[in-house]
N, C-alpha and C positions, 0 to 999 in steps of 0.2 A: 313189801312194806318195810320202811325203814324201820328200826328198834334204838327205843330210846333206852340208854345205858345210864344208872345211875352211877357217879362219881364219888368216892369215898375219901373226903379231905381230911387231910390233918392240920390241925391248927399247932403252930409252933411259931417260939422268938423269933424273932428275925435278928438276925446278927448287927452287932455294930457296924455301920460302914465306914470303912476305909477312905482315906484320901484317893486313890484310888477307884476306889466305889463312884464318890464324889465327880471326879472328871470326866468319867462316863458319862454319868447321867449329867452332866451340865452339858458334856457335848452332843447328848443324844436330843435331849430338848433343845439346845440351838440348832440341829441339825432340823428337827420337825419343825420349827417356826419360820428358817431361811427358807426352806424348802415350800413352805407354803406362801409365805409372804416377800420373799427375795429379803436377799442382805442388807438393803439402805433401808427396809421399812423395821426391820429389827433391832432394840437396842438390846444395850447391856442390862438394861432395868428390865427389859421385859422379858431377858435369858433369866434373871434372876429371879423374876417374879413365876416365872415356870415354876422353879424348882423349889421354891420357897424360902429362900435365902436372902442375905442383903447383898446389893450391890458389892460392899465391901469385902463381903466373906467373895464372893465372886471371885475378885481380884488377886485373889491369895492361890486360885487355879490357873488359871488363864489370865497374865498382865496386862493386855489389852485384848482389843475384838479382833487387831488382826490374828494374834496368836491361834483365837476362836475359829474365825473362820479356815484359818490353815487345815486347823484339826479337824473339825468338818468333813474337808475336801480332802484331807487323804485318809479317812475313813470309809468317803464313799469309793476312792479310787481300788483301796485294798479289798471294797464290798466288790466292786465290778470287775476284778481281777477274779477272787476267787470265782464269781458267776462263771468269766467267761471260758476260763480253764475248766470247770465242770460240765457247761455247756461241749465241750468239745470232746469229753469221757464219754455223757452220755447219748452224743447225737449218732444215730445208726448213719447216717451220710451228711457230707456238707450242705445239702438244701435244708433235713432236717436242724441243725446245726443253725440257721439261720430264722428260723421261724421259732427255736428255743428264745432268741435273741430277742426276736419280736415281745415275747411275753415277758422275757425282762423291762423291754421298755415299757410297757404298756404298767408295770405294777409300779418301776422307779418314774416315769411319766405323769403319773395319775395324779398327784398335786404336787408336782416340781411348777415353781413359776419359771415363764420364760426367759427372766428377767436378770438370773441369775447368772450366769456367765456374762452378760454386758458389766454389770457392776462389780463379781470379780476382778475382770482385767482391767478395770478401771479406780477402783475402791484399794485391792487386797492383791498387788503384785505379786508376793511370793508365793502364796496361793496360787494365781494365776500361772506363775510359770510351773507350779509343780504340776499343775494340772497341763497344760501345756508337754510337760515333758509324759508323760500318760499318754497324750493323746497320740502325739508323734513317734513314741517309741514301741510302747505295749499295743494298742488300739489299731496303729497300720499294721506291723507284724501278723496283729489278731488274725486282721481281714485279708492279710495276705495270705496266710496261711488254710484259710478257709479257701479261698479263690483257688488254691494250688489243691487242697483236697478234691476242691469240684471238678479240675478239671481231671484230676486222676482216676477220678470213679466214673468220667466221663459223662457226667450230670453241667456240665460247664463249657463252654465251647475253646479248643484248644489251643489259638490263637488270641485267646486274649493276652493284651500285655498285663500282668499279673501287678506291677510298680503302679503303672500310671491310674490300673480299676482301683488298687486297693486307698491310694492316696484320693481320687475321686471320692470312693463311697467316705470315708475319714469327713473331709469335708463337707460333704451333702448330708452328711449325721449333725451337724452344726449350725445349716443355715435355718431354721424355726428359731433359732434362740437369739438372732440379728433383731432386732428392737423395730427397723423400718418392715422387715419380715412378716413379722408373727402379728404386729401390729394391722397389717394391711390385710390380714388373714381372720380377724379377729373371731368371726365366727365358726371359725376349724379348732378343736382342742389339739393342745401339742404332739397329744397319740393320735389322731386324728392324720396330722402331717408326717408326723414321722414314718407312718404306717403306711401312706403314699408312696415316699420317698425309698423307704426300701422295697416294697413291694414291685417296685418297675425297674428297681437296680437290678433284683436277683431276675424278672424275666429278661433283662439283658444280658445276663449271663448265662442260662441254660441253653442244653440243647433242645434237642423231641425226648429224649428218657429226663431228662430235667426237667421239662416244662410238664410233661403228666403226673413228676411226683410233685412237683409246686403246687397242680390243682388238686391236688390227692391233699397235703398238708391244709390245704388253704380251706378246701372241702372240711375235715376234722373240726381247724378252727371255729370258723361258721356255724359246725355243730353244737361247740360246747359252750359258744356263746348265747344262741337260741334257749340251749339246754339253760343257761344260768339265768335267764330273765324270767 
């Protein structure tokens, strides 16, 4: 039987907030409204109207919306950096390692639109390329570097060309967010797709001791899913 625990709050000031403070929380709320509604359905009135502020006080943080959206996008980049570096502390092997990964997307998935990288690299260029340079630099590495753990612990088959999987999967992490894509899918949610698309990667890449701990992980999952409905 669960035990319900009382809480003992203290009520205190809250501090004046800083400028600082300020750009946070401006970027935290346009981070939750792009995220849910994409970048061309979001203005600056309606970043503003979050937080409670005027438009103009706005203006005095962030000089336009590209600046916004920049900050944004390498908020979430340094969010999914830190993940994925801790993902790789505490995975007991590269499979596990992979399915940590899966639960990241599924939490940053859960109401990202898919809409959102078309309109960056079309809207918000520098954005765009910084994210761009994320993908190609940090994000293949990532998955290179996982591909070469697997095949070390021999969970991986050891003929794989490690370049050409890891720039494949890079890619295939990208195409639900193609506009003709997601659109033609419409009744799959984006974790939905995503969760496809790696899930047939990584049994491309195991061996028979990889593929029994895939269904062993994948077994877990399942559980904790059932468990939480």
């Amino acid at each position: 039987m669960e035990t319900l625990v009382t809480v003992k709050v203290s009520v205190v000031l809250c501090p004046i907030m800083t400028d600082i403070d300020q750009k946070e929380r401006i970027k935290q709320a346009a981070h939750d409204l792009v995220m849910k509604y994409s970048i061309r359905s979001v203005s600056m009135d309606d970043i503003a109207a979050s937080v409670g502020m005027s438009k103009k006080t706005l203006y005095q943080y962030y000089k336009d919306k590209d600046e916004l959206v920049k900050a944004v996008i390498d908020s979430v980049i340094e969010s999914n950096r830190c993940k994925c570096d801790l993902h790789v502390e505490q995975a007991d092997n590269a499979v596990h390692e992979i399915f940590l990964a899966m639960e990241m997307m599924v939490e940053m998935f859960k109401t990202m639109n898919p809409a959102i990288l078309y309109e960056m690299q079309k809207y918000h260029p520098e954005a765009h390329q910084h994210f761009q340079q994320h993908k190609m630099q940090y994000l293949l590495g990532h998955v290179g570097k996982n591909i070469e753990r697997g095949i070390a612990e021999e969970l991986y088959r050891p003929e794989i060309n490690v370049n050409i999987l890891a720039k494949f999967r890079i890619e295939s992490m990208f195409i639900p967010f193609h506009p003709e894509f997601h659109q033609s899918l419409g009744k799959y949610t984006l974790i939905e797709i995503e969760e496809q698309i790696i899930t047939n990667f990584l049994f491309g890449l195991v061996t028979q001791k990889g593929y029994k701990l895939a269904l062993r992980y994948m077994a877990q999952k399942e559980k904790i899913i059932i468990n939480n409905k």
